[in-house]
C-alpha positions in Angstrom: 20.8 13.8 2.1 21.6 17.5 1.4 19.6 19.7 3.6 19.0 23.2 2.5 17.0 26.3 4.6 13.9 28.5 2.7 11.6 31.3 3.8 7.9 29.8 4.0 7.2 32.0 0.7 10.2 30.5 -0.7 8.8 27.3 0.4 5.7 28.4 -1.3 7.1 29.2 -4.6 9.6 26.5 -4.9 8.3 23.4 -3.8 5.3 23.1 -5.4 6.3 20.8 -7.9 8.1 17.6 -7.2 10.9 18.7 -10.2 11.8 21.6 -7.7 11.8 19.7 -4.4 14.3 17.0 -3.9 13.9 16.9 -0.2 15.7 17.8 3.3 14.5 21.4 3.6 13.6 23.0 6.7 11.3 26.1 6.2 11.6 28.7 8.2 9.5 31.8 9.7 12.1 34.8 10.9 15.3 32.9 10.7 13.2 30.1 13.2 13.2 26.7 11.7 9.2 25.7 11.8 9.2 23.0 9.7 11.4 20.1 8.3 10.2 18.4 4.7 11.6 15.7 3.2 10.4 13.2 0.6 8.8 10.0 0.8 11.6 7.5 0.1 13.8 9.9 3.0 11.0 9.0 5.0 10.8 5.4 4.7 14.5 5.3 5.2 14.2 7.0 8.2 11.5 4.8 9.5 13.5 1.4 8.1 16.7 2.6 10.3 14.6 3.1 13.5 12.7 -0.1 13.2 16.2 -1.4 13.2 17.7 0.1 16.0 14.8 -0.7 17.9 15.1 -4.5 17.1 18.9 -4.5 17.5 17.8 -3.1 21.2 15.6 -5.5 21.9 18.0 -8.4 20.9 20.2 -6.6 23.0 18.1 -7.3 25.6 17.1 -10.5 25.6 20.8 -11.6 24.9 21.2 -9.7 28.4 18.2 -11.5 30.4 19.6 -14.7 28.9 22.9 -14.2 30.3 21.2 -13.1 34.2 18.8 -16.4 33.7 22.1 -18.4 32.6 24.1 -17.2 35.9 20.9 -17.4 38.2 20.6 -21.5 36.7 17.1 -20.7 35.1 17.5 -22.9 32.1 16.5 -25.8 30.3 16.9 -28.3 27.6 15.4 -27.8 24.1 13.3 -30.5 25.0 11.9 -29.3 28.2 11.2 -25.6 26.2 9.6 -27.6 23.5 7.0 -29.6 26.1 6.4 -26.4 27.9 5.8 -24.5 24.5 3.0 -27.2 23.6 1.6 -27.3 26.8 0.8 -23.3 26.8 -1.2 -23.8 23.4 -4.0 -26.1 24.9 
C-alpha cells in the first residue's frame, strides 16, 4: 500500500472520484495529519489480519493453559470429556 500526504482542499479536489483515489492517504490540516483514508478492500484487509492475530493469540493461549493443566495433572480421557460434554447439554 503506497501511502501519500494531501492538504484537506487537496483532499477535496482530488478524491472525489474513485479514478483519482487509490487509497492510503492521510489528509492533513497545517502540516498535522487529521485524517487517514483508505479504500474498502485496504480495509477489509486490515480487519482480516487482526481477526487473525487475535485468534493466533487466543490459540496461544489455550495451548498455554493446556500445558499448566497438563503439569498441575488436570486431565482426562477423550472419553471422560465426551460424557462430561453431554452431561452439560441436559
Amino acid at each position: 500500500m503506497e501511502i501519500s500526504t494531501m492538504s484537506q482542499k487537496s483532499a477535496r479536489d482530488g478524491l472525489g472520484t474513485t479514478d483519482n483515489f487509490k487509497g492510503g492517504v492521510y489528509v492533513t490540516k497545517n502540516g498535522v495529519a487529521e485524517l487517514f483514508v483508505q479504500t474498502a478492500v485496504e480495509r477489509q484487509m486490515e480487519l482480516n489480519e487482526l481477526r487473525l492475530e487475535r485468534q493466533t493469540n487466543s490459540l496461544l493461549k489455550l495451548t498455554m493453559l493446556s500445558k499448566q493443566d497438563i503439569k498441575n495433572n488436570r486431565k482426562m480421557s477423550p472419553e471422560e470429556a465426551l460424557r462430561r460434554m453431554r452431561d452439560a447439554r441436559k
